[in-house]
C-alpha positions as CSV (number, residue, x, y, z in Angstrom):
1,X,4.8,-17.4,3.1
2,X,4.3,-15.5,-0.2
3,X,3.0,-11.8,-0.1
4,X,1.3,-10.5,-3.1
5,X,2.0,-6.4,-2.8
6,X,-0.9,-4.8,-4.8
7,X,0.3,-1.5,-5.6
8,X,-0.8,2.1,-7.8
9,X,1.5,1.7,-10.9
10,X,5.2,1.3,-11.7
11,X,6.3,3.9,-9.2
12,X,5.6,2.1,-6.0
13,X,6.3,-1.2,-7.7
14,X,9.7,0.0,-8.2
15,X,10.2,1.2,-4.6
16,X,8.3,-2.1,-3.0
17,X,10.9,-4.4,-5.3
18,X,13.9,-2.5,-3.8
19,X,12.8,-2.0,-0.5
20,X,11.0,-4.9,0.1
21,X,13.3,-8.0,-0.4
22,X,14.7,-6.8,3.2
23,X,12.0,-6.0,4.6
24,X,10.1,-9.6,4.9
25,X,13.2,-11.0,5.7
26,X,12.8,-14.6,4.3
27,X,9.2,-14.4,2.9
28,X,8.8,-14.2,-0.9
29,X,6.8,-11.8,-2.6
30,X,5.1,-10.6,-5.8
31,X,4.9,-7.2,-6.6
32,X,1.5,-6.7,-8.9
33,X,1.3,-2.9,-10.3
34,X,-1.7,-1.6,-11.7
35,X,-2.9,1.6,-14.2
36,X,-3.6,4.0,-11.3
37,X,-5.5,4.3,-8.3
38,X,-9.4,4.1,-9.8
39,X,-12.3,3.9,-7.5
40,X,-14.1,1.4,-6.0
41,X,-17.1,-0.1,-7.8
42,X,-20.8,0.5,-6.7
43,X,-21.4,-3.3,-6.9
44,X,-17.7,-5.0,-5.8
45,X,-20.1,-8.9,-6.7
46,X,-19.9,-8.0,-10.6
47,X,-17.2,-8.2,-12.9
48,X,-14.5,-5.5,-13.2
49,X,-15.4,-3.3,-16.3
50,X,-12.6,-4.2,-19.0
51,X,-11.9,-0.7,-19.4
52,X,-11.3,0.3,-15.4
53,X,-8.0,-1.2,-14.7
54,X,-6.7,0.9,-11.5
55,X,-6.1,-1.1,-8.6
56,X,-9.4,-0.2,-6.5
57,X,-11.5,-0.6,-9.8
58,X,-9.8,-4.7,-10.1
59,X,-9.2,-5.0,-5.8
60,X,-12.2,-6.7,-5.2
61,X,-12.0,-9.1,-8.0
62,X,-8.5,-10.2,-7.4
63,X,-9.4,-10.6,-3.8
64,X,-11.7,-13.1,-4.3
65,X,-9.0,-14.6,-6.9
66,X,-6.4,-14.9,-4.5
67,X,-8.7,-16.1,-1.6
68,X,-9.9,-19.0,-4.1
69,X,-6.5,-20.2,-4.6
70,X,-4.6,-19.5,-1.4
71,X,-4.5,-21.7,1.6
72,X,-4.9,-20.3,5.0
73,X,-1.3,-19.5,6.1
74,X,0.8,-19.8,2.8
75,X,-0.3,-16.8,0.8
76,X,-1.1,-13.3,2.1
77,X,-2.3,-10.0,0.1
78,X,-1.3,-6.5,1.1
79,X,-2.5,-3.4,-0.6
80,X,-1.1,0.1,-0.7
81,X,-2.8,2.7,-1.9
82,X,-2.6,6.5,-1.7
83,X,-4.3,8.7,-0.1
84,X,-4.2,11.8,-2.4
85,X,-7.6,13.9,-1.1
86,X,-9.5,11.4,0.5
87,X,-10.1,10.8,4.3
88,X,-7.7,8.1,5.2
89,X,-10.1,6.5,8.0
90,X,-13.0,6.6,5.3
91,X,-11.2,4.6,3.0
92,X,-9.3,2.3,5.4
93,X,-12.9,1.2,6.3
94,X,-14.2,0.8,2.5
95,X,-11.1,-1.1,2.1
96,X,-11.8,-3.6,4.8
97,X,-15.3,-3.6,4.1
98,X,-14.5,-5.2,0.8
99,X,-12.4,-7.6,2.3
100,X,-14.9,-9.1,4.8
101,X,-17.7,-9.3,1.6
102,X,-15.6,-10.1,-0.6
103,X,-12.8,-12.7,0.9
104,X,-13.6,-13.2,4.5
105,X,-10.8,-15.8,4.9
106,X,-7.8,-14.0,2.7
107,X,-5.0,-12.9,5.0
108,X,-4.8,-9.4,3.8
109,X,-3.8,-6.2,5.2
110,X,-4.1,-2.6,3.8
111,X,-1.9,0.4,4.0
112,X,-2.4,4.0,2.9
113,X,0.2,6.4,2.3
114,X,-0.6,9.8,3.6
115,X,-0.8,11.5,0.8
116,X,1.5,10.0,-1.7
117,X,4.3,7.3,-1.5
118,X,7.0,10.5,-1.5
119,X,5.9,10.9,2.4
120,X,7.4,7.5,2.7
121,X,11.2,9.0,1.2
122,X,11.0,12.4,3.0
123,X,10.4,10.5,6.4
124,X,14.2,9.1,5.8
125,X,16.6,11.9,5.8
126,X,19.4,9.0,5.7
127,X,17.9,7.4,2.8
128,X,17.5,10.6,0.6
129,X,20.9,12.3,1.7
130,X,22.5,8.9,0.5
131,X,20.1,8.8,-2.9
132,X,20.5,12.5,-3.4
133,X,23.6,13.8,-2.2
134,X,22.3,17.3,-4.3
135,X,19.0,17.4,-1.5
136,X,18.1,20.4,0.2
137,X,18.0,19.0,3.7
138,X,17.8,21.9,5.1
139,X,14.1,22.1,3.0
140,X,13.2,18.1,3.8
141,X,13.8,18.7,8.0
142,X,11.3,21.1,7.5
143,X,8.9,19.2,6.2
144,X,5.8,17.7,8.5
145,X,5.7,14.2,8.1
146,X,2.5,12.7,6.8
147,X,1.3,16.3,5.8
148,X,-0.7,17.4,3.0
149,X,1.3,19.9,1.2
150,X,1.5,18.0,-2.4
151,X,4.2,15.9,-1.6
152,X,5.4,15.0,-5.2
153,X,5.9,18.4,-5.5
154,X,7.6,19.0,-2.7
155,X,9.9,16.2,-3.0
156,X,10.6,17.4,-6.6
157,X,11.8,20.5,-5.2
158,X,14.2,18.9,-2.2
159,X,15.9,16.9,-4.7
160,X,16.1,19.6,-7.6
161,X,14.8,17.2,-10.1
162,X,12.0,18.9,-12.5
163,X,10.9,15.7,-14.2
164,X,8.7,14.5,-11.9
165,X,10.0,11.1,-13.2
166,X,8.7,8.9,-10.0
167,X,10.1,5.9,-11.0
168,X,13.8,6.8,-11.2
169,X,13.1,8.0,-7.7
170,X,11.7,5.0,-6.5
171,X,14.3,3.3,-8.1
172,X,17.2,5.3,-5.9
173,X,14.9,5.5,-2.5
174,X,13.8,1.9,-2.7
175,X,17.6,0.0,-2.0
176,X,18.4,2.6,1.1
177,X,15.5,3.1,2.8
178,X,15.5,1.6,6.4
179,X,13.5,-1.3,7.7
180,X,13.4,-0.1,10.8
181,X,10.8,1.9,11.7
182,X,11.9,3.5,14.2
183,X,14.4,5.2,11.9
184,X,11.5,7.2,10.1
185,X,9.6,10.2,10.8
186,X,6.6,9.1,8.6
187,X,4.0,7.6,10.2
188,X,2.3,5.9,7.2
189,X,5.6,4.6,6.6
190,X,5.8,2.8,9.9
191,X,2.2,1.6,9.6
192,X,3.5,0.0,6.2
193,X,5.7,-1.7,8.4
194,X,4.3,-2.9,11.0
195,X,1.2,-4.5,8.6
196,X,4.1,-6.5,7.1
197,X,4.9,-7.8,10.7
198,X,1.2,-8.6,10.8
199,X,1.3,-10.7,7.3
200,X,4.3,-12.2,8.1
201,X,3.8,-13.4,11.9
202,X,0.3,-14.5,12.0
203,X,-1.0,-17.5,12.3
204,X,-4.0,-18.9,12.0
205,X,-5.5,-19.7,15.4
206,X,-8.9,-18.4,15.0
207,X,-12.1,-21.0,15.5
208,X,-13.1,-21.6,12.3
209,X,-16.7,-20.3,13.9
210,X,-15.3,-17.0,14.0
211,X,-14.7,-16.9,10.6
212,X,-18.0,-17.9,9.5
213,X,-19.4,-14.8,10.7
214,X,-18.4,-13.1,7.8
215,X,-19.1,-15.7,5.1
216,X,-23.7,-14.4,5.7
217,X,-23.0,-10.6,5.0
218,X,-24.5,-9.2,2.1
219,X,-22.6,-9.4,-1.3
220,X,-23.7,-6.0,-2.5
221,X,-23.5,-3.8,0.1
222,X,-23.4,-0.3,-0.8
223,X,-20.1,1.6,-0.3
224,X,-19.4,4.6,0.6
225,X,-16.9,6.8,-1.1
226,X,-15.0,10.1,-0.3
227,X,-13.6,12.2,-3.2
């Protein structure tokens, strides 16, 4: 199976490309970065506006791309996004909304990081102790997993590194991070993993009936959003 990994922007494309290759364990995947976060549109049917290129501004557009060319059980799409200030359950569900309007039949899972991808590294003292030898660990136990406390920042601090340059971290994180997700103390983290298990074991069992269901609701319907 191929996962396509639809991601924020070259931070998170650099930590999915080094953490990744071990994590689906035989499946391939694409990594496919994009200029931000962006919003949803009010009409997911229409065309993304050439302008908006942030991954919720293009998602449902490449949805319906990859579920016109991908067959039922060799090609799977999952999304991470952040959460920054939005409710995570209110946009999981605008998420999946778009999914079952949009491409009913794509196998595709979403995962939000609560609030930024940094939760993901400070969940793994091992990881960042080995990436960081410099770290204040002493400052990273103390952190609350999965918390809102402007994490970037935070992490910026632990590792005494004012640049804020996310992609150099990603690049370091990425290779030692475990697969294992019983290893971290981030929750989103271990969500992350277990919708790869989902990808990567299911099959497709379901009555075609039952995916028909999907196929009669409304193009256009509205969507709600949380900023």
């Amino acid at each position: 199976m191929k996962v396509h990994v639809l991601v924020e922007g070259k931070s998170d494309k650099a930590f999915i490309d080094g953490w990744a290759p071990r994590a689906f364990r035989g499946h391939s995947f694409q990594t496919h970065a994009h200029q931000g976060k962006g919003t949803l549109p009010r009409d997911p049917s229409a065309p993304p506006l050439p302008r908006r290129q942030g991954l919720l501004d293009l998602l449902p557009a490449k949805l319906r791309a990859f579920a016109a060319v991908a067959s039922e059980n060799d090609h799977a799409v999952l999304v991470l996004v952040d959460a920054d200030d939005e409710n995570c359950e209110i946009l999981k569900q605008n998420l999946v909304e778009i999914s079952n309007s949009q491409a009913p039949s794509l196998n595709v899972v979403f995962r939000i990081a609560v609030e930024e991808s940094e939760a993901f590294y400070l969940g793994d003292l091992r990881a960042l102790k080995l990436a960081f030898p410099q770290a204040d660990m002493q400052k990273a136990q103390a952190y609350r997993p999965d918390s809102v406390c402007g994490t970037a920042e935070l992490f910026c601090e632990i590792v005494g590194d004012g640049t804020m340059d996310k992609v150099s971290w990603a690049e370091k994180m990425g290779p030692r991070m475990t697969i294992l997700p019983e290893q971290s103390r981030s929750p989103s983290f271990r969500a992350l993993h277990a919708g790869i298990e989902k990808l990567t074991t299911q099959t497709v069992t379901e009555p075609k009936s039952e995916k028909r269901k999907y196929r009669h609701l409304p193009r256009t319907s509205p969507i709600r959003r949380q900023r």
